[in-house]
N, C-alpha and C positions, 0 to 999 in steps of 0.2 A: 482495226486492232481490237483483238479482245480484250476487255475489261473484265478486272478479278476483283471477286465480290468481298466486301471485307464483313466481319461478324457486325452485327449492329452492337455488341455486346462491348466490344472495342472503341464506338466510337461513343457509345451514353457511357458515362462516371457510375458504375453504380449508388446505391442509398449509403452502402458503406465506406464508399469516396468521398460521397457526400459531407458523413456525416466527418471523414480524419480530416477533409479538407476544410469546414466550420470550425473542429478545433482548432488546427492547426494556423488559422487566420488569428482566433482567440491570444495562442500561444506567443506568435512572433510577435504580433503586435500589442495590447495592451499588459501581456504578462510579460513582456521580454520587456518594455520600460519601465515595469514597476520591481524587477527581480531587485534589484540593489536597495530599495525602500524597503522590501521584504527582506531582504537579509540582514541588513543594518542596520533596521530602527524597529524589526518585530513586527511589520506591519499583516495585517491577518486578512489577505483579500474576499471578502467572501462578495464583494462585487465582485468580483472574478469569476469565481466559481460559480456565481448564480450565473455568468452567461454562460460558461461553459455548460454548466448544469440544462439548460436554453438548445446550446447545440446538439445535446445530446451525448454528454460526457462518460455521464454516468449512469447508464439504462442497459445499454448494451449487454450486458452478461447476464440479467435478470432472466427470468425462464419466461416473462411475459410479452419479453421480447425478442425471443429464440435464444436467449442464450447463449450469446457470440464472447465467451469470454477472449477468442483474439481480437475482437474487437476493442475488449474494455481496454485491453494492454497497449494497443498499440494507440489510442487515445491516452492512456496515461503516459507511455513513452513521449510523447507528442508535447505533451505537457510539463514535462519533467528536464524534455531538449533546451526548454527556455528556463525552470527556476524546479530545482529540485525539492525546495520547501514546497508548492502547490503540487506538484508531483505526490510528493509524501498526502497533503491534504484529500488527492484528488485518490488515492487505495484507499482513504481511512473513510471515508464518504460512500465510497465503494463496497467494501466490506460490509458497511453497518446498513446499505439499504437491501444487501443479501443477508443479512441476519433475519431483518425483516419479513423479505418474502419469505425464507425459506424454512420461519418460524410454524405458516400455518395457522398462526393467531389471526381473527379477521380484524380485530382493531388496530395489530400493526400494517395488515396488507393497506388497510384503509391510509394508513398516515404514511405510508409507501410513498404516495404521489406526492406529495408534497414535497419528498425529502429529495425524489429525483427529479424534480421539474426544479430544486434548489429555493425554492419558498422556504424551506429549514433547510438546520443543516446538524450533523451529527454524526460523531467517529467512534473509538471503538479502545474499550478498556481493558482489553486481553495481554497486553506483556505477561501480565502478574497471571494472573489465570493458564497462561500456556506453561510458562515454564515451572508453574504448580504442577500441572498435569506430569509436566515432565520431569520429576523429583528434584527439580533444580535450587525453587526457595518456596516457603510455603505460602498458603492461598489466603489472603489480606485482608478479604471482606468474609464475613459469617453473618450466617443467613437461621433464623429460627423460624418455624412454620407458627402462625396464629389464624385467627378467623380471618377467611376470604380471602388469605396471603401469606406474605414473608416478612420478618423484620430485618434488615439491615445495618450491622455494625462493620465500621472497619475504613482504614484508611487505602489509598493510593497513589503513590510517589508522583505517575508520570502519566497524565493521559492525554491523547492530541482531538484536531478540532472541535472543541467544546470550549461552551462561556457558557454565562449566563439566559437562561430559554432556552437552551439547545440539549440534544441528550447524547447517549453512548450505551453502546450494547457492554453489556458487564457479567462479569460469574460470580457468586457465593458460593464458599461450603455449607451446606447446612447442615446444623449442629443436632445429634438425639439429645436428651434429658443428661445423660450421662457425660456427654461433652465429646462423645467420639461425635464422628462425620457421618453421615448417611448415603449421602450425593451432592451433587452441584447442582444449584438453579442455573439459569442465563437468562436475562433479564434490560427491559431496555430504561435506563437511568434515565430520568427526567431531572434536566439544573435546575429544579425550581428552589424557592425561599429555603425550601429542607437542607440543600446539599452548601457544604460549606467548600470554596475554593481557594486554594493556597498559590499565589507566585512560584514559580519553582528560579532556581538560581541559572544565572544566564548562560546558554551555552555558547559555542566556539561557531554554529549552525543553526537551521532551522526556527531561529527564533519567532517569524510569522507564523506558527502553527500554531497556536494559540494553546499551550501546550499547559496544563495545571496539574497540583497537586489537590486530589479529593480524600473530603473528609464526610462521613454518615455516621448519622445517630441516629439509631430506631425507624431507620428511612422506610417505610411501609412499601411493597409491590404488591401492586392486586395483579390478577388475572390477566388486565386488559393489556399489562405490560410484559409478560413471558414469553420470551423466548423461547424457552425449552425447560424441561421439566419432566425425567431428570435433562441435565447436558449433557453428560456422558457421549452417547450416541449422537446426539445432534452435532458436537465437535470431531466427534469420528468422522461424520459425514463431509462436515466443511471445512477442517484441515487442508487439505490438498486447492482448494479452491483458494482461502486465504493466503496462501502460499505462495500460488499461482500470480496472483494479482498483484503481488507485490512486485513482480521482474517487470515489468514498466519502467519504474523505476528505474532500476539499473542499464535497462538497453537504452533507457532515452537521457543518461548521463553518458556512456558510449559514443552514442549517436552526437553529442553535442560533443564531445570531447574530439572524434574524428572530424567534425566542421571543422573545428579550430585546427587543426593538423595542417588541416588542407587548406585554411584560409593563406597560411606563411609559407607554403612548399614554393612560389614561386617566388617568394623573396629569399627564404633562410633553407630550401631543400638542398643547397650545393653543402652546408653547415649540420644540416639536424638527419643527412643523411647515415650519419655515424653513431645516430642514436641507436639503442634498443628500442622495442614496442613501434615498430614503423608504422604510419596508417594501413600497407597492404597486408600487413603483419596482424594486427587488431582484426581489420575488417573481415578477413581469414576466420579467426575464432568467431565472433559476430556474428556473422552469417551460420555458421556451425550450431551456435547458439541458437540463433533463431530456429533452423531447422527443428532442432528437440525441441525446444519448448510450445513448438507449432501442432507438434505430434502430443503433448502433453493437454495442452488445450481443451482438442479433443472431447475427454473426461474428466472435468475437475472433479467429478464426485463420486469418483474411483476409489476406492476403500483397502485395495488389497497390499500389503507390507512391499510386493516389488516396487507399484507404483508407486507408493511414498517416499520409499530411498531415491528413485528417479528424481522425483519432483523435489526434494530437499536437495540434491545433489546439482541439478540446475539451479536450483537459487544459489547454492554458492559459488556456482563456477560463474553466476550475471554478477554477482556482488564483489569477487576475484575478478574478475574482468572489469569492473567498472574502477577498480581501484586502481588497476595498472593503465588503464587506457586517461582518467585525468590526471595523475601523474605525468605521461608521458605528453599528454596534450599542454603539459605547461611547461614543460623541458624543451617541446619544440617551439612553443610561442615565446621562450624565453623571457624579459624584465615586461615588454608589453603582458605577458601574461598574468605577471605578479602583483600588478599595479589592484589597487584595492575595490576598485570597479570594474576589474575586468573576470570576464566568467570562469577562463581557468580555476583560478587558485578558489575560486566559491565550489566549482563542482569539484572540487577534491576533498573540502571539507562537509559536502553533500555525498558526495561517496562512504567518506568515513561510517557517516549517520546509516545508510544504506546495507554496509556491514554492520552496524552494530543494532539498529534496530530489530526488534522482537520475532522473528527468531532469528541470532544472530548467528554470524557463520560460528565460532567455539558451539554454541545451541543445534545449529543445522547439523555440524560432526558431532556429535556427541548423540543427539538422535540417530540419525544413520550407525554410529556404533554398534547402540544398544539394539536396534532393530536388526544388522545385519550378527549380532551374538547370538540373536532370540533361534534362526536359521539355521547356525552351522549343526553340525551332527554330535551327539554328546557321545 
């Protein structure tokens, strides 16, 4: 009998199996029984993240490690299937160690490793700064040039994984003599003695994100800490990438939302099959989804006006999606679903945060608007 030769490629897990498969052990197990201490007592796991950080969470997308941003995604999908709050942790960690690299500064590539091996940890102070950019409200921190730097005034409402020792990438306007604007710095915020940190008032979500309001006074930035300078361009650049990274998020509240569908089909499918949003129905778009955003991937640091209504336009339709799909995931789990430990009714109001965080779908259509007006023929 002949024997048919099968690829070896088939039978070894690649490094990138590897490495969803390490998360993914992280995720079910010690983040899956810590979700509900995270969501209802605020708990901020950063033992967590330092294993994940360990497995290899957060590296993936950096350029020193090829640059696999489908990998960063579907690692943070991964991680967001079991608690949406380290999900959110786990872009904001993400984002701010490609600020990093892709600053060019050697003193931040230097404090790079640290940040992705999870030794620190640090997120990222852009709400305010984007939807400045995008005439939406205006820019909170101001920035004056002095010897060998910048001064820093100004507050900020709402910034996530940061505390005390830890930092976040952030933007100033910088002010001329006259009081107009010149440009924006970006700049990476060190928590030390300087920076004063406010409670913010409790939300409905997300409470373990360690989430504060900051306060600067005359907060000095030297050299060693610039990001970009001006930002202008450099946020030009990493737009579509920050953007990118955030649909993890959303596919890995999908993805959890479709378990739970499927865990009751064989009890309650003769009953929830009169539902809207059916599991084959979601999965349908889902896969669709993933399709584009695969093709997206690609090039996060694609700069041209089509790509960017694409890629704003996939964040909303994951963020739409992830809204209809736990909804429907606790319509079909019915009262077991509502119960105040159980994952439904949390990934719904982990959904909600999902649309509404920075940029939010009203921000995602309203960019797209104004970008698709810039286009039409006058």
């Amino acid at each position: 009998m002949n024997s048919v030769a099968v690829p070896t490629a088939r039978l070894i897990p690649s490094a990138n199996e590897h490495l969803l498969q390490r998360v993914s052990a992280i995720a079910q197990g010690p983040l899956s029984e810590a979700a509900n201490r995270i969501d209802r007592e605020g708990y901020y796991p950063l033992d967590i993240m330092a294993r994940l950080a360990e497995a290899g969470a957060f590296s993936a997308h950096l350029d020193r490690n090829g640059g696999d941003f489908g990998l960063a995604v579907a690692a943070t999908r991964e991680i967001t299937r079991s608690c949406g709050s380290t999900g959110f942790l786990a872009w904001c960690h993400n984002v701010c160690g490609l600020y990093m690299e892709q600053s060019g500064n050697p003193a931040l590539q230097t404090r790079l490793l640290d940040h992705v091996a999870g030794r620190r940890f640090g997120g990222t102070a852009l709400s305010n700064p984007m939807k400045a950019m995008a005439g939406i409200e205006p820019m909170l921190l101001r920035a004056q040039k002095v010897a060998g730097g910048y001064r820093i005034n100004g507050s900020l409402p709402w910034v996530s994984h940061i505390a005390p020792g830890q930092y976040c990438g952030a933007i100033a306007g910088v002010d001329k003599a006259d009081g107009s604007r010149s440009h924006e710095i970006m700049f990476l915020l060190d928590l030390d003695e300087r920076v004063e940190l406010k409670h913010c008032p409790e939300f409905s979500g997300m409470e373990g994100t360690s989430t504060w309001g900051i306060r600067l006074s005359d907060y000095f930035v030297g050299e060693e800490q610039l990001i970009a300078d001006p930002a202008g361009p450099f946020i030009q650049r990493v737009r579509a990438a920050f953007i990118l990274l955030q649909i993890g998020m959303a596919t890995g509240l999908v993805q959890a939302s479709l378990d739970s569908m499927h865990e009751v089909e064989p009890v309650l499918g003769h009953v929830n099959q009169f539902l809207h949003d059916r599991p084959e129905v979601l999965q349908a778009e889902f896969d669709e989804l993933g399709r584009r955003v695969a093709g997206l991937l690609h090039t996060p640091y694609e700069t041209s006006k089509d790509f960017l209504i694409d890629v704003l336009d996939a964040r909303v339709q994951g963020a739409d999606l992830a809204l209809r799909a736990t909804q429907s995931a606790l319509l079909h789990q019915g009262a077991r679903g509502y119960l105040m430990s159980a994952g439904p009714q949390r990934r719904i109001r982990e959904a909600h945060f999902v649309a509404i965080v920075t940029p939010a779908i009203k921000h995602l259509r309203y960019q797209m608007h104004r970008l698709m007006q810039e286009t039409l023929p006058v």
